[in-house]
VMD Tcl script that builds the backbone (N, CA, C; Angstrom):
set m [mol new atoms 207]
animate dup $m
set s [atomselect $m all]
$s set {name element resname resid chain x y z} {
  {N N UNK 1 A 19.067 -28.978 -10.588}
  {CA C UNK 1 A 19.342 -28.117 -11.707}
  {C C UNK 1 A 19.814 -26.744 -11.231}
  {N N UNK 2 A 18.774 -26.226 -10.376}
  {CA C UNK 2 A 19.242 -24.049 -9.826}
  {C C UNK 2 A 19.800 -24.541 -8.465}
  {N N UNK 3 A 20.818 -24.716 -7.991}
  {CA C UNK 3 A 20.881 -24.447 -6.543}
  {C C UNK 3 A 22.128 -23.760 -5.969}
  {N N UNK 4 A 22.105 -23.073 -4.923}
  {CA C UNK 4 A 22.956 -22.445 -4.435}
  {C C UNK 4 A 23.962 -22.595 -3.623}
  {N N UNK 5 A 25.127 -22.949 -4.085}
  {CA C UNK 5 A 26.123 -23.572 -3.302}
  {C C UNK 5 A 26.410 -22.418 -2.398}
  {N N UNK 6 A 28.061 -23.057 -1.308}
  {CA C UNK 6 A 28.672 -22.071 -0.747}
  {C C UNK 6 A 28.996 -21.078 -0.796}
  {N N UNK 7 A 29.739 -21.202 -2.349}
  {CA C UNK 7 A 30.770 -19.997 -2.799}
  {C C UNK 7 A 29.424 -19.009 -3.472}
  {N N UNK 8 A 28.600 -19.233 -3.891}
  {CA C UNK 8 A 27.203 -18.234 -4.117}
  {C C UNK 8 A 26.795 -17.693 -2.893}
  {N N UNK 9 A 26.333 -18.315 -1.952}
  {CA C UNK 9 A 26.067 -17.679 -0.571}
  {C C UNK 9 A 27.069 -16.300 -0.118}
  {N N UNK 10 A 28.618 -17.460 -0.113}
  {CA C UNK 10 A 29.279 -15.915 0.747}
  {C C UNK 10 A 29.583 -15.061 -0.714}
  {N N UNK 11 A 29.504 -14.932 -1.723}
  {CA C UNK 11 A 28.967 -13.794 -2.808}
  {C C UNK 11 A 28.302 -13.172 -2.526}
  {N N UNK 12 A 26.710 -13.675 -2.113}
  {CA C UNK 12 A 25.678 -12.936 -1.573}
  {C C UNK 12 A 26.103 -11.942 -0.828}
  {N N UNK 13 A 26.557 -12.295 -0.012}
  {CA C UNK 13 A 26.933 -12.543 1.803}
  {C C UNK 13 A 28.025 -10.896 1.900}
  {N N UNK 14 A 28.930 -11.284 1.245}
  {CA C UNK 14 A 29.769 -9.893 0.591}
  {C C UNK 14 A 28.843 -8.482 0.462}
  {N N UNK 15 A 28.098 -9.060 -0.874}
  {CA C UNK 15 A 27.433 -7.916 -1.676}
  {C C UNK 15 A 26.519 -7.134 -1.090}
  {N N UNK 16 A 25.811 -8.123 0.105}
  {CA C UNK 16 A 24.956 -7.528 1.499}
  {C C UNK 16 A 25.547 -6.633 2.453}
  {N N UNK 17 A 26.974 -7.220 2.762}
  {CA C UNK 17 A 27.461 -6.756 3.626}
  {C C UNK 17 A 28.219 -4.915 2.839}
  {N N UNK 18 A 28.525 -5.179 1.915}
  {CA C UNK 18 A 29.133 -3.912 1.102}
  {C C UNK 18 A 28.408 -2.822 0.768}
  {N N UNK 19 A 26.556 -3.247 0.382}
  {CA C UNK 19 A 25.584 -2.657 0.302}
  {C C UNK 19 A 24.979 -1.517 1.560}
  {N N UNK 20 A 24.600 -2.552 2.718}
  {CA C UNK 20 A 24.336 -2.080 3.781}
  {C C UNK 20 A 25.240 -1.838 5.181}
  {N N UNK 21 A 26.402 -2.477 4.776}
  {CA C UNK 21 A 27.270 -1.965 6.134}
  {C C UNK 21 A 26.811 -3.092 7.524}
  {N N UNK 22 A 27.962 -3.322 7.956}
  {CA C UNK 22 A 28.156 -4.626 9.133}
  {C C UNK 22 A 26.815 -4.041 10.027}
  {N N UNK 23 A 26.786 -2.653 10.453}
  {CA C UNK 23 A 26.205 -2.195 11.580}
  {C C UNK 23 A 24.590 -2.363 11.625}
  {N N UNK 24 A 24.327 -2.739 10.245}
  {CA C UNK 24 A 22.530 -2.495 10.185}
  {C C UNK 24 A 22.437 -3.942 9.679}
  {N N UNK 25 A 23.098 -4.950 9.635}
  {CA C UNK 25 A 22.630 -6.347 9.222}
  {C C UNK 25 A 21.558 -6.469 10.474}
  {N N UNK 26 A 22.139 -6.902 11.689}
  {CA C UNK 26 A 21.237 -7.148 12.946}
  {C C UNK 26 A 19.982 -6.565 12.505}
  {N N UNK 27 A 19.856 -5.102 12.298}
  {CA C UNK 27 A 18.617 -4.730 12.349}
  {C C UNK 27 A 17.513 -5.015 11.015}
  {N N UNK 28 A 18.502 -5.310 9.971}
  {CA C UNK 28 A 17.648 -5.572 8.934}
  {C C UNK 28 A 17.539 -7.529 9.013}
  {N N UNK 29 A 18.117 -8.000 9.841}
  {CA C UNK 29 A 17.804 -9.903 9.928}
  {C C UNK 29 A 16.876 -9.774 11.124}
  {N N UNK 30 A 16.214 -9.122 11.940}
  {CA C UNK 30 A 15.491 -8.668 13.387}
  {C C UNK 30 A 14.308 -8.744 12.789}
  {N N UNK 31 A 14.287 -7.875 11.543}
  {CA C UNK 31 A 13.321 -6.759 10.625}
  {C C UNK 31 A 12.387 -8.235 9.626}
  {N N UNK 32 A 13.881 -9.003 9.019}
  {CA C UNK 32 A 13.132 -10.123 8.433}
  {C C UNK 32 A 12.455 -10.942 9.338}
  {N N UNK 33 A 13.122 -11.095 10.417}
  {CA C UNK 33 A 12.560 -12.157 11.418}
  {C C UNK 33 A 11.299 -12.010 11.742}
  {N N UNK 34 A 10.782 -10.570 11.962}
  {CA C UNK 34 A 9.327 -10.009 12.789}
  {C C UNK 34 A 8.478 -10.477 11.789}
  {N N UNK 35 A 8.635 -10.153 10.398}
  {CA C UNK 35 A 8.315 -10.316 9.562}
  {C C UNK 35 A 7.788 -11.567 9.145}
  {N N UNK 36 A 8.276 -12.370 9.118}
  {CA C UNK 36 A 7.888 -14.264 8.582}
  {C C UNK 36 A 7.219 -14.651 10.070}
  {N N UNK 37 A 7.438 -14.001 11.377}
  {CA C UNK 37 A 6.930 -14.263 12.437}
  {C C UNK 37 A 5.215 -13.458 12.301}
  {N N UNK 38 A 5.057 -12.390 11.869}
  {CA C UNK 38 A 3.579 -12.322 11.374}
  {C C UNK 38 A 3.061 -12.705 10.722}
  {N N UNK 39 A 3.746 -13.330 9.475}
  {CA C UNK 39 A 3.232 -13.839 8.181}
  {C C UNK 39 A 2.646 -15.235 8.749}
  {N N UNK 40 A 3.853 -15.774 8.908}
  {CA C UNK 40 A 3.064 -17.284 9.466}
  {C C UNK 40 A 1.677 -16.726 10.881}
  {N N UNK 41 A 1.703 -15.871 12.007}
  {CA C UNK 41 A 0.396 -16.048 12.567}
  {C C UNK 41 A -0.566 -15.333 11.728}
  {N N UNK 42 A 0.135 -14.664 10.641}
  {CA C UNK 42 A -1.532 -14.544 9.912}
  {C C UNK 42 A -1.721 -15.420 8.895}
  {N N UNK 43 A -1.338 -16.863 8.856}
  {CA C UNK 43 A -1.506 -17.473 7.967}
  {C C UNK 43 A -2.421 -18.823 9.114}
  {N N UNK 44 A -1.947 -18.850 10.051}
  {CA C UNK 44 A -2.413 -19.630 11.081}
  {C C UNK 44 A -3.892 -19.433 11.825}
  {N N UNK 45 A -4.046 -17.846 11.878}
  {CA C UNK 45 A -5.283 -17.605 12.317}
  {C C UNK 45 A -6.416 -17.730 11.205}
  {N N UNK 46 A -7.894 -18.254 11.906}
  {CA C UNK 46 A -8.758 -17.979 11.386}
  {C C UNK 46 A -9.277 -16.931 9.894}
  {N N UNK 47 A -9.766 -16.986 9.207}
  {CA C UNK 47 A -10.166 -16.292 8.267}
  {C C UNK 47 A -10.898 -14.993 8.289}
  {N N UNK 48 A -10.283 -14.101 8.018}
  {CA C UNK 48 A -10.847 -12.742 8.093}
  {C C UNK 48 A -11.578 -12.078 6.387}
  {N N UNK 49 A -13.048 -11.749 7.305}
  {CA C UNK 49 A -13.727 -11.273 6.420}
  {C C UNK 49 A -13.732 -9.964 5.467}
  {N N UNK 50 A -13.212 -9.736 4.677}
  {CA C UNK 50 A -12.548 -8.189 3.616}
  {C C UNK 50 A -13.881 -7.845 3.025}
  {N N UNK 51 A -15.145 -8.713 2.299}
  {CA C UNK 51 A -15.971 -8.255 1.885}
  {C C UNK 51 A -16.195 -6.881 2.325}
  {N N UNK 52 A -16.566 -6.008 1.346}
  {CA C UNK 52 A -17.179 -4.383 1.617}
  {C C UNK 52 A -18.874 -4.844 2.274}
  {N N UNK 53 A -19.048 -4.074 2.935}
  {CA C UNK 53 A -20.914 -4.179 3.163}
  {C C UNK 53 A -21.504 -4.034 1.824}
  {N N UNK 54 A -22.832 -3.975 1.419}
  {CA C UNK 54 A -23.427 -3.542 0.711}
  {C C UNK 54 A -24.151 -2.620 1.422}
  {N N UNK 55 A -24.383 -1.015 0.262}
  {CA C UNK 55 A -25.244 0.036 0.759}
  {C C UNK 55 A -25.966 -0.340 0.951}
  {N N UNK 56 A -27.026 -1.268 1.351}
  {CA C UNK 56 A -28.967 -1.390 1.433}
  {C C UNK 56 A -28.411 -1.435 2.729}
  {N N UNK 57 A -27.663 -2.196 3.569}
  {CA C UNK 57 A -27.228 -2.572 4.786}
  {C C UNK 57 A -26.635 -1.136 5.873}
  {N N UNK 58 A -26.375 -0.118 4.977}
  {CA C UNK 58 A -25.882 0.924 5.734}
  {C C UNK 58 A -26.712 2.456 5.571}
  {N N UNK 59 A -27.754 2.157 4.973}
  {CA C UNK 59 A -28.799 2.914 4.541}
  {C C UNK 59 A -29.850 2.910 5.318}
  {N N UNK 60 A -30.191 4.384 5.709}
  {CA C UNK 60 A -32.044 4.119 6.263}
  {C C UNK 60 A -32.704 5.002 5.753}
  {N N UNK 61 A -33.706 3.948 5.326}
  {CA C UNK 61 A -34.793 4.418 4.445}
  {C C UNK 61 A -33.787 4.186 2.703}
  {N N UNK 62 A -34.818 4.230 1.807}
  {CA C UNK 62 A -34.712 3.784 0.230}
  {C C UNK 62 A -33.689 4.834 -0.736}
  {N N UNK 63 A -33.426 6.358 0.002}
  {CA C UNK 63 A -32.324 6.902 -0.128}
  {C C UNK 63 A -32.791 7.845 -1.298}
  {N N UNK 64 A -34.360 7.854 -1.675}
  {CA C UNK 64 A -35.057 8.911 -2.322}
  {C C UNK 64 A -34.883 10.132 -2.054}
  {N N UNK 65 A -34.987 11.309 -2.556}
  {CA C UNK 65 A -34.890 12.365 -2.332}
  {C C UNK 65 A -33.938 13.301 -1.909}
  {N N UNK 66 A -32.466 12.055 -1.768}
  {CA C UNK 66 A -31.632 12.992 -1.679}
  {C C UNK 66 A -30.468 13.450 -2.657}
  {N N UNK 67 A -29.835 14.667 -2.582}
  {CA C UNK 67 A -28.951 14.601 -3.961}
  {C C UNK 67 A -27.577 14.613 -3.433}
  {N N UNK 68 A -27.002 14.359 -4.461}
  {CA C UNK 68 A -25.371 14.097 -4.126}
  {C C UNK 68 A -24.914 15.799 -4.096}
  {N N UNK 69 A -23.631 15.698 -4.150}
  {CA C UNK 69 A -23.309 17.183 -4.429}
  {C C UNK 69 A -21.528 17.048 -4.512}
}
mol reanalyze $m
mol bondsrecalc $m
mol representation Tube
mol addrep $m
């Protein structure tokens, strides 16, 4: 049904090139590359924990007597 032939591509392909100029493609296809190259090893590594601590855990003593300010 949606797909993108040839003549859509070098459209693209134009409108990229007219936008940003021949000289910075390299650096902006380098830029995508690093990019999907971290995404996938952070999709590959192990699971990293984001939970916040809870205050009881970073607290000493019950936290009486003192005032905010």
């Amino acid at each position: 049904m949606f797909g993108l032939g040839t003549t859509e591509l070098l459209i693209i392909l134009v409108i990229v090139v007219l936008i940003f100029g021949a000289r910075r493609l390299p650096e902006i296809g380098s830029g995508i590359g690093k990019a999907i190259k971290n995404f996938k090893s952070g999709v590959s590594e192990e699971e990293i924990d984001v939970t916040p601590k809870s205050p009881e855990s970073d607290e000493v003593g019950d936290g009486e007597g003192k005032s905010e300010s």
